[in-house]
ROSE-4610 file (N, C-alpha, C; in Angstrom, 1 decimal, always signed):
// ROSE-4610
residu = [X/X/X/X/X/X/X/X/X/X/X/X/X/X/X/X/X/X/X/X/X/X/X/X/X/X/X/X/X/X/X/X/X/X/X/X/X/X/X/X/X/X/X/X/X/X/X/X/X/X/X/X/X/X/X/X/X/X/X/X/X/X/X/X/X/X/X/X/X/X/X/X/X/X/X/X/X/X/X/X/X/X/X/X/X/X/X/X/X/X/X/X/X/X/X/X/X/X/X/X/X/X/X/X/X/X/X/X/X/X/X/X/X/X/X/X/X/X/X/X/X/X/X/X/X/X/X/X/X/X/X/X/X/X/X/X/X/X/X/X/X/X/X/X/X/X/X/X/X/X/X/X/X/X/X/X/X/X/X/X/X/X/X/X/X/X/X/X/X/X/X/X/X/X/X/X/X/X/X/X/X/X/X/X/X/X/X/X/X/X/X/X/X/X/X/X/X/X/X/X/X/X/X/X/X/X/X/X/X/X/X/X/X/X/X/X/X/X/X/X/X/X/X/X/X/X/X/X/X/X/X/X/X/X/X/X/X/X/X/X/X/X/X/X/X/X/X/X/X/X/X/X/X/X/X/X/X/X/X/X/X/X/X/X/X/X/X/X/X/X/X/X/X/X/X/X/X/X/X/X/X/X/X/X/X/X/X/X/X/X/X/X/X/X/X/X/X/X/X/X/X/X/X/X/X/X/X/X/X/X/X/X/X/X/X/X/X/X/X/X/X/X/X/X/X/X/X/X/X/X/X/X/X/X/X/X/X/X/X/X/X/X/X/X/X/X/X/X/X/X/X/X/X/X/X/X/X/X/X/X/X/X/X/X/X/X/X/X/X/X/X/X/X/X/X/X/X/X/X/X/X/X/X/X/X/X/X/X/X/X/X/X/X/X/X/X/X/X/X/X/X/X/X/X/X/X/X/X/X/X/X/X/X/X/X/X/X/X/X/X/X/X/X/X/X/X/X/X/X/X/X/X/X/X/X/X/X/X/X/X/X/X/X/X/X/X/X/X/X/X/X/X/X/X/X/X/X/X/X/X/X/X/X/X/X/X/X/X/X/X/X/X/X/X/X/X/X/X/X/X/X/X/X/X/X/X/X/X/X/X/X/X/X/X/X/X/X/X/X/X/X/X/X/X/X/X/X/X/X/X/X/X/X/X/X/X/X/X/X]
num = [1/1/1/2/2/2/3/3/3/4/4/4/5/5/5/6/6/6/7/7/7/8/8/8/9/9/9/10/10/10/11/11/11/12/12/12/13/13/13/14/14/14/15/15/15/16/16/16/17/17/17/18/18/18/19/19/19/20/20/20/21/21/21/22/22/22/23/23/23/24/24/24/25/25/25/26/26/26/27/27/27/28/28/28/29/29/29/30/30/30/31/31/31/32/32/32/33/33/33/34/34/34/35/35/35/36/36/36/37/37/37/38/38/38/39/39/39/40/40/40/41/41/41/42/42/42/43/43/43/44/44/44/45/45/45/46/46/46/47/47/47/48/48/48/49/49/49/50/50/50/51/51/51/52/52/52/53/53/53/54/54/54/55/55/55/56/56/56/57/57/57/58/58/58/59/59/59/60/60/60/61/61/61/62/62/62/63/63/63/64/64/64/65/65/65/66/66/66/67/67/67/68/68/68/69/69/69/70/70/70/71/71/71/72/72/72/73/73/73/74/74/74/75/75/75/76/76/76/77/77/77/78/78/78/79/79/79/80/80/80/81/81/81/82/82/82/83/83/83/84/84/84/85/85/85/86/86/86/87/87/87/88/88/88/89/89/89/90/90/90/91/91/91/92/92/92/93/93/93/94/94/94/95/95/95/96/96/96/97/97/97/98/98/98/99/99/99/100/100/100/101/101/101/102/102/102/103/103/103/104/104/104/105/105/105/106/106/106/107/107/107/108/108/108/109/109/109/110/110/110/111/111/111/112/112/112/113/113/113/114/114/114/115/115/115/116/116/116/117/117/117/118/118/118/119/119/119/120/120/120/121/121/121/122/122/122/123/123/123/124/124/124/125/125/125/126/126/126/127/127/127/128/128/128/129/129/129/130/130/130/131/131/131/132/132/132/133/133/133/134/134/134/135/135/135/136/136/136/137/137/137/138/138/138/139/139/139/140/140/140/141/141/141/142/142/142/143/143/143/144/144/144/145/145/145/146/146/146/147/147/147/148/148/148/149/149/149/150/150/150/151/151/151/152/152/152/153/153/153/154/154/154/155/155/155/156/156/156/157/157/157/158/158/158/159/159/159/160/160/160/161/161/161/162/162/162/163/163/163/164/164/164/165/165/165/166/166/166/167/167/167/168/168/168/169/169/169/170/170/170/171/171/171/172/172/172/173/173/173]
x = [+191.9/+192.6/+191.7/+190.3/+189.7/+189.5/+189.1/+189.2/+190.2/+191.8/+192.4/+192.5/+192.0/+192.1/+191.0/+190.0/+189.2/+189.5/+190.2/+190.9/+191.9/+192.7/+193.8/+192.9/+192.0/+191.5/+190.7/+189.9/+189.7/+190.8/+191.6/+192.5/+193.2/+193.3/+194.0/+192.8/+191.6/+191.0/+190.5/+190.6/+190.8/+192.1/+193.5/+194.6/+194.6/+193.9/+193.8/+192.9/+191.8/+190.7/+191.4/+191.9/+192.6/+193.9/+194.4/+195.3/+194.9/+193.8/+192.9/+192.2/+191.7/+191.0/+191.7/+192.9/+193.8/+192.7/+192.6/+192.2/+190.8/+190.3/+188.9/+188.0/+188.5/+187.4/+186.2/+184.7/+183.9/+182.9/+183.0/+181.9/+180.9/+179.9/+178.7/+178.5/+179.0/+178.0/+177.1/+176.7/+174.8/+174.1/+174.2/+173.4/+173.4/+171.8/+171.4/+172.1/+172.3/+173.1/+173.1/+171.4/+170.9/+171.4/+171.1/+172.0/+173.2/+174.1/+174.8/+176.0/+175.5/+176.1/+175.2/+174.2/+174.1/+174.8/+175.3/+176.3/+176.9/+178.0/+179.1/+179.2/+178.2/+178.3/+178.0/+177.7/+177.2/+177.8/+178.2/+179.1/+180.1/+180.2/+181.4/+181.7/+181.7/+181.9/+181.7/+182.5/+182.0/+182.9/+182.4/+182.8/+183.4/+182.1/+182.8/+183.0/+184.9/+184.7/+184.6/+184.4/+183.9/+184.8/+185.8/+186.9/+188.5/+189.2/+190.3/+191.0/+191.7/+192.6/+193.7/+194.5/+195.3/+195.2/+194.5/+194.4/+195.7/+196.0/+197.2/+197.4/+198.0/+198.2/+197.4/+197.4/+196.7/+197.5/+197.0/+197.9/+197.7/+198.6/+198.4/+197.4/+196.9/+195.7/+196.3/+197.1/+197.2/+196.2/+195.6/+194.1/+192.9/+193.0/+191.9/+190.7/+189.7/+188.4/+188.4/+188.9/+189.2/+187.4/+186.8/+185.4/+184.4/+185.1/+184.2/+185.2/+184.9/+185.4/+185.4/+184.4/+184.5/+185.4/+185.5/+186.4/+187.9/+187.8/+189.4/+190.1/+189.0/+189.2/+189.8/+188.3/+188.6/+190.1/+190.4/+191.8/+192.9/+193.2/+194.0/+194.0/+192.5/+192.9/+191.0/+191.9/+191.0/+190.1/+190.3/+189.5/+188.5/+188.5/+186.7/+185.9/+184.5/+183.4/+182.8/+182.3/+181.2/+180.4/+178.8/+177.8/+177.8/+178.9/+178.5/+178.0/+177.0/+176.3/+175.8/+175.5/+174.7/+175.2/+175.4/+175.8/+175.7/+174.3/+173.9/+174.2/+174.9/+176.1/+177.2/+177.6/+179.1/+179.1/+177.7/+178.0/+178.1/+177.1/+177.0/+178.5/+179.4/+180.8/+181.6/+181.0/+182.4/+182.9/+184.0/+184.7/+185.7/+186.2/+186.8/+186.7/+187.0/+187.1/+188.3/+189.5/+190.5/+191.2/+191.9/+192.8/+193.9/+194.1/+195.7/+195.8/+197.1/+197.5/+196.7/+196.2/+195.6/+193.8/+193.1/+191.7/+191.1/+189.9/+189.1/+188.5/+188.3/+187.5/+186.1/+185.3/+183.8/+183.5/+183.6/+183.6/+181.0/+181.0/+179.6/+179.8/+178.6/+178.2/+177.3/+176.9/+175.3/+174.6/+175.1/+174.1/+174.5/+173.2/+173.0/+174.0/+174.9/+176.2/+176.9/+177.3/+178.6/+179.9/+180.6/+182.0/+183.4/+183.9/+185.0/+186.4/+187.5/+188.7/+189.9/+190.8/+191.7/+192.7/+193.1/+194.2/+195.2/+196.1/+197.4/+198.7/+198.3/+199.1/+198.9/+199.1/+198.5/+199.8/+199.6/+200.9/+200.4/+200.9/+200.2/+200.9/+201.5/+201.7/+200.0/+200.7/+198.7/+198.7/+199.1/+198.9/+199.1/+198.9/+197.8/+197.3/+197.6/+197.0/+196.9/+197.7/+197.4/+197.3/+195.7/+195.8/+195.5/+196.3/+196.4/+195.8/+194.7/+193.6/+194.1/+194.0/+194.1/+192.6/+191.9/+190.5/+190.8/+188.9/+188.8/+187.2/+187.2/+186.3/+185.6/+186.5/+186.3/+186.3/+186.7/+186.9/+186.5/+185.5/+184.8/+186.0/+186.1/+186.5/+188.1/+188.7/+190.1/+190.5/+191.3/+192.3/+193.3/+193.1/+193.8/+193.9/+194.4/+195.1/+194.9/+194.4/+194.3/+194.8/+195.1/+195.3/+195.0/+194.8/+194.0/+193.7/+193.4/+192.5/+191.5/+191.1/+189.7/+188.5/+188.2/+187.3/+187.3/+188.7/+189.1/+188.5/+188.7/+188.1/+186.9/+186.1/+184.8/+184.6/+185.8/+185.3/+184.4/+183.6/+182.7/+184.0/+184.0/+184.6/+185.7/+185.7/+186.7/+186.4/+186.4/+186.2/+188.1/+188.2/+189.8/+189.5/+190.5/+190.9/+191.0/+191.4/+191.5/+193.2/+193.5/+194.9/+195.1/+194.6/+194.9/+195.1/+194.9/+194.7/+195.8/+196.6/+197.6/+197.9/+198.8/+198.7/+199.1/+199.9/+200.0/+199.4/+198.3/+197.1/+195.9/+194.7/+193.5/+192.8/+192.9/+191.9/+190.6/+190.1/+188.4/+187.5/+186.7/+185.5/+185.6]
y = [+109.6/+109.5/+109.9/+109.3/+109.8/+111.4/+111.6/+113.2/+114.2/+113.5/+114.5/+114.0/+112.7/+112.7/+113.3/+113.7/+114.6/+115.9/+116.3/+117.8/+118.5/+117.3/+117.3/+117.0/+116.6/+116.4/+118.0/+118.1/+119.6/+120.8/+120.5/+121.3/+121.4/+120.3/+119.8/+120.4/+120.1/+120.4/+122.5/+122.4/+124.2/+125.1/+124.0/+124.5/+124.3/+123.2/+123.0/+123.8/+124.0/+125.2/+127.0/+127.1/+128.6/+128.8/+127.6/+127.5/+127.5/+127.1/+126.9/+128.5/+129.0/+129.7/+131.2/+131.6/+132.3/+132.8/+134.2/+134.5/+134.4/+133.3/+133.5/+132.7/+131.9/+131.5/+131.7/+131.3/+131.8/+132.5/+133.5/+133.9/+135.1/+135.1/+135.6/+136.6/+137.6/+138.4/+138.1/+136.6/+136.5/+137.3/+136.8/+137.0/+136.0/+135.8/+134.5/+134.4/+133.3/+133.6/+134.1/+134.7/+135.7/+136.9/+137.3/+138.1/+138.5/+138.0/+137.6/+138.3/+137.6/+137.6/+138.6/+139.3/+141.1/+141.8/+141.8/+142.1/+142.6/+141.2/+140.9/+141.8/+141.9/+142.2/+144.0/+144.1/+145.8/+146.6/+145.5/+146.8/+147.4/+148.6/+149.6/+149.7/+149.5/+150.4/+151.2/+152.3/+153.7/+154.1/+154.7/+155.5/+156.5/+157.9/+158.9/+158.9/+159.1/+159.4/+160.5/+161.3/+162.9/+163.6/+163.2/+164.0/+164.3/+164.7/+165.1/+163.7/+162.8/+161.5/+161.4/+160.2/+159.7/+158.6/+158.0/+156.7/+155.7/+154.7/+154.1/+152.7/+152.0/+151.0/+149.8/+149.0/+147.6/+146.9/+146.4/+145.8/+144.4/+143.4/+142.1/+141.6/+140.7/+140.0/+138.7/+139.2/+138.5/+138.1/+139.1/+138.8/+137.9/+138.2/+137.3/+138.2/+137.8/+138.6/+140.2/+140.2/+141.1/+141.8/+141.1/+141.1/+141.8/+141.4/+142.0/+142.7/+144.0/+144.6/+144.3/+143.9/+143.3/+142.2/+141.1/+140.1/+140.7/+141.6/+142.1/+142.5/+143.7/+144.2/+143.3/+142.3/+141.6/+140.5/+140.2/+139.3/+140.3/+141.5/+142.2/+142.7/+142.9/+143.5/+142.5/+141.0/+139.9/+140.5/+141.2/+141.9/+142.4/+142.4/+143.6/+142.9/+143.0/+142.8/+142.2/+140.9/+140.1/+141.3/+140.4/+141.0/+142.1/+142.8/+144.3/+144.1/+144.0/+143.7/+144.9/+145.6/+146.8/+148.6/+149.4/+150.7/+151.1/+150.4/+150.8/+150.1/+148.5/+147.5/+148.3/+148.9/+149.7/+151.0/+151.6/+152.8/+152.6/+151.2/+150.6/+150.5/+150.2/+150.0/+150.8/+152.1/+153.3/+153.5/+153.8/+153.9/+154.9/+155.7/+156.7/+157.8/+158.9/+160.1/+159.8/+159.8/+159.4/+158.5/+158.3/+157.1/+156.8/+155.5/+155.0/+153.9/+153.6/+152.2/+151.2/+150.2/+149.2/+149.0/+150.2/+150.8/+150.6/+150.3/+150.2/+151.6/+151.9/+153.4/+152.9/+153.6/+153.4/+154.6/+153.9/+155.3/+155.0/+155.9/+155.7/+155.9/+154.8/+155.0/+154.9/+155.3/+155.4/+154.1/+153.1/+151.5/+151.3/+150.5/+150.6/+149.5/+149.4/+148.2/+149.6/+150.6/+151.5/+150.3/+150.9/+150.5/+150.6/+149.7/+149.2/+149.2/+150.2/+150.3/+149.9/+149.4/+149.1/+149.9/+151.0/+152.1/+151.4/+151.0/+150.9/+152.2/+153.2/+153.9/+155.2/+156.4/+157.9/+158.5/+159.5/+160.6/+161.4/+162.2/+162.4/+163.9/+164.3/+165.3/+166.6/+167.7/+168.8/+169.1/+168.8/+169.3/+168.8/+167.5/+167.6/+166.3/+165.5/+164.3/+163.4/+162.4/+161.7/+160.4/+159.7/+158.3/+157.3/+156.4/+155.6/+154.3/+153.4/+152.7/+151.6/+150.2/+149.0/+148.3/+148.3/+148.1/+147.3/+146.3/+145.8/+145.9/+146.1/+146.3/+148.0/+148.7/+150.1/+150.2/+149.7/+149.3/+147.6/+147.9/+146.3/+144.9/+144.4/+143.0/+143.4/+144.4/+144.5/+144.8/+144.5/+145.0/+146.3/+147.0/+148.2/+149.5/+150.3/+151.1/+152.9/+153.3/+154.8/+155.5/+157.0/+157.6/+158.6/+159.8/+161.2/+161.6/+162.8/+163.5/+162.5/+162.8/+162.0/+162.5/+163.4/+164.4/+164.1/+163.4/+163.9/+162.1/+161.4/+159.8/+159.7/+160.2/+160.7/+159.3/+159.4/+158.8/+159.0/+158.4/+158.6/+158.8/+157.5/+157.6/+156.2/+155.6/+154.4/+153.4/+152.3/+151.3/+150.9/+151.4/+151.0/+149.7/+149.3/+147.5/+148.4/+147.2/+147.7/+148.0/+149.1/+149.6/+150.2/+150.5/+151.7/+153.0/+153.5/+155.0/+154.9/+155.6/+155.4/+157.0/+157.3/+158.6/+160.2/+159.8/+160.6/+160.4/+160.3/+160.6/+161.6/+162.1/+163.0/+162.0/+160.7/+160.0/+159.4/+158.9/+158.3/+159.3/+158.7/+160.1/+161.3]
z = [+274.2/+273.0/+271.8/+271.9/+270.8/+270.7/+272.0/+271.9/+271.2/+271.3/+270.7/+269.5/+268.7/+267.7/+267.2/+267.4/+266.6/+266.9/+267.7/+267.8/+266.6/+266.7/+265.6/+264.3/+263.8/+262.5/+262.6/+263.4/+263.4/+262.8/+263.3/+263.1/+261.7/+261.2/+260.1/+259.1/+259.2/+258.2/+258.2/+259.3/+259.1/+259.0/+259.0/+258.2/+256.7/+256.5/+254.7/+254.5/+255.2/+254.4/+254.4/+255.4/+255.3/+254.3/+254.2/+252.9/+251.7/+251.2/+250.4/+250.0/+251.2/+250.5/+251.1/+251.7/+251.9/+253.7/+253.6/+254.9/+255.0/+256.1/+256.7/+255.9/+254.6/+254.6/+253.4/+253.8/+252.5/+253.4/+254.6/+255.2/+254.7/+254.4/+253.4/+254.4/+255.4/+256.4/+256.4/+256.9/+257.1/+255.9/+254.7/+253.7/+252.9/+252.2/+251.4/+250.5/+249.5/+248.5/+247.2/+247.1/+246.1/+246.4/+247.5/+248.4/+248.1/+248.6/+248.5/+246.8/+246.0/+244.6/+244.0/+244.3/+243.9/+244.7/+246.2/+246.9/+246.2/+246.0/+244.9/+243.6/+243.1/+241.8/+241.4/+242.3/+242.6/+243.7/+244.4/+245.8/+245.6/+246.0/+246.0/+244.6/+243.6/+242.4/+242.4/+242.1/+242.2/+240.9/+239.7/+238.6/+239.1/+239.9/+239.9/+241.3/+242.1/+243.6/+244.4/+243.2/+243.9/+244.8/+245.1/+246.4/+245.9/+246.4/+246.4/+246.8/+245.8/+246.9/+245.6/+246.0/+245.6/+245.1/+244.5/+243.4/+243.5/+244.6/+244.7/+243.6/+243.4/+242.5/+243.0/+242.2/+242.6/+243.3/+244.7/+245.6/+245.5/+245.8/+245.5/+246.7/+246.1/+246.9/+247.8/+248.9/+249.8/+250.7/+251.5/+251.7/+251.2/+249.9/+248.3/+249.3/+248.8/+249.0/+248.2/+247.1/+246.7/+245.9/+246.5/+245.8/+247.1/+248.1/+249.3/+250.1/+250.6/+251.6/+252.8/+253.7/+254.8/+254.8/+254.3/+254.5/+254.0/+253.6/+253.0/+254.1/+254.8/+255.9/+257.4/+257.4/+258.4/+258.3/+256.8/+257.0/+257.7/+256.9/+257.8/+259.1/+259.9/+261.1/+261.3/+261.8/+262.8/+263.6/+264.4/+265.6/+265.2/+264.3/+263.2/+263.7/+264.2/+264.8/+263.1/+263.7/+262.5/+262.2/+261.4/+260.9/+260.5/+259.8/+259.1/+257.5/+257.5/+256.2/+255.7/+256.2/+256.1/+256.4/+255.8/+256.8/+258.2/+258.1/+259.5/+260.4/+260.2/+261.1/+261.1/+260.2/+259.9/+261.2/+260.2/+261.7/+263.2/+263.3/+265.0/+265.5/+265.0/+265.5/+265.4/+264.9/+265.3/+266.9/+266.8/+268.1/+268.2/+266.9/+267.2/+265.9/+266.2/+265.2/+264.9/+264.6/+263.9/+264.1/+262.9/+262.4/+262.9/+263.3/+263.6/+262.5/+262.4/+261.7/+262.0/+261.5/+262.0/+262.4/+262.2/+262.5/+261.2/+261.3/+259.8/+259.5/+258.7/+257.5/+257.8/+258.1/+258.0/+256.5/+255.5/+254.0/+253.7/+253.5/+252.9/+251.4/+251.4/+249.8/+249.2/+248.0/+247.9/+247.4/+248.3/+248.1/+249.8/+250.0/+251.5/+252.0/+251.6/+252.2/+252.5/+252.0/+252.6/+251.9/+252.6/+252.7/+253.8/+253.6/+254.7/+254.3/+254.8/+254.4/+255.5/+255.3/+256.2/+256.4/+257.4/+257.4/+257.8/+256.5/+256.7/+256.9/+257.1/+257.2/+257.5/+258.2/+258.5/+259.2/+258.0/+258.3/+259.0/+260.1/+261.4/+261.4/+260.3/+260.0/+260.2/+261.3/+260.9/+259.5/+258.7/+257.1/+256.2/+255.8/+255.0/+255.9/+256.7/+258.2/+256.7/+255.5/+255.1/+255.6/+254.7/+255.3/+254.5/+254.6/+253.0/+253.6/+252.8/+252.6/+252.1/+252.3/+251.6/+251.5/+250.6/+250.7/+249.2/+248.9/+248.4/+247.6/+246.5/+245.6/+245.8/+246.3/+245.6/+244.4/+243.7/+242.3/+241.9/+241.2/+241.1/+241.1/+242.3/+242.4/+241.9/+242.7/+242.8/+244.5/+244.4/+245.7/+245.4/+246.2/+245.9/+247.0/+246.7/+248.1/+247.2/+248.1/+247.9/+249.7/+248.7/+249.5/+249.8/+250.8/+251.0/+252.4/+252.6/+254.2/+254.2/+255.5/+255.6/+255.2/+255.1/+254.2/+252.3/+252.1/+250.8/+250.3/+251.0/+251.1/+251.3/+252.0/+252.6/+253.7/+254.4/+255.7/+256.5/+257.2/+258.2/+259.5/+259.8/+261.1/+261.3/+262.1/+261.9/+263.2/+263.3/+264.0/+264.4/+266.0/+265.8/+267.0/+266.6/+268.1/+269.2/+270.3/+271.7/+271.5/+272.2/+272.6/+271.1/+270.0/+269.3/+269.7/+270.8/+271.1/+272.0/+272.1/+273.3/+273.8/+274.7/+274.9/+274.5/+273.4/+272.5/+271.3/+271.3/+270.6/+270.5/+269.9/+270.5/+271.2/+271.3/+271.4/+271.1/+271.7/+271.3/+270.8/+270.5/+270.2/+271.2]
């Protein structure tokens, strides 16, 4: 009996905390919290984005973590592999050359965090292959959605879940 009453208080208290603080939580990617809040305060801004895209509107912050990309990422598509703190955690988890619904953006940027985009959508049309982005603080401490080629976004590559690639697709790398 006591066992499942401390199951059920477990429980209780990580449905008030996820209510509370919408998806996931307060997880820092294993970084200090000086760390941390220069992260915050300097990641992914980018003034100028150098490419050919589509600048989408501000999307509501259902997710919240509108300040960090990885947790924006990871609310939407769970599966995302912890510890990407770094570019070079980002590039470790690529898994395919193109995009399906549901697959994260590996985008670089010129501060050694990079960046993490969530592909909500790819027109699979050969001309112009659009793929539209739901990401968070591409724009300092907003949630928002752009769209473009993968060239035109300056995607690296993309980290997709298991059973994204199916057979009418190019496939894996």
């Amino acid at each position: 009996m006591f066992r499942f009453q401390t199951q059920f208080v477990a429980l209780s208290l990580l449905s008030l905390s996820l209510a509370v603080t919408g998806c996931g939580g307060v997880e820092t990617e294993d970084m200090a919290p000086d760390e941390q809040a220069s992260y915050d305060a300097n990641h992914d801004v980018h003034a100028d984005h150098g490419h050919e895209q589509d600048i989408g509107t501000t999307e509501s912050a259902v997710c919240g973590n509108c300040d960090n990309c990885v947790l924006h990422a990871r609310c939407r598509q769970p599966n995302l592999p912890y510890g990407l703190t770094y570019w070079s955690d980002k590039v470790a988890i690529i898994n395919s050359n193109h995009a399906h619904r549901g697959c994260v953006a590996m985008i670089p940027t010129s501060s050694v965090y990079g960046h993490v985009a969530y592909v909500s959508n790819v027109d699979t049309a050969p001309n112009p292959n659009r793929i539209t982005l739901q990401e968070a603080n591409w724009v300092g401490n907003t949630c928002s959605s752009r769209t473009g080629t993968k060239d035109g976004l300056n995607i690296r590559n993309y980290w997709c879940p298991a059973g994204a690639h199916t057979a009418n697709c190019a496939g894996r790398l």
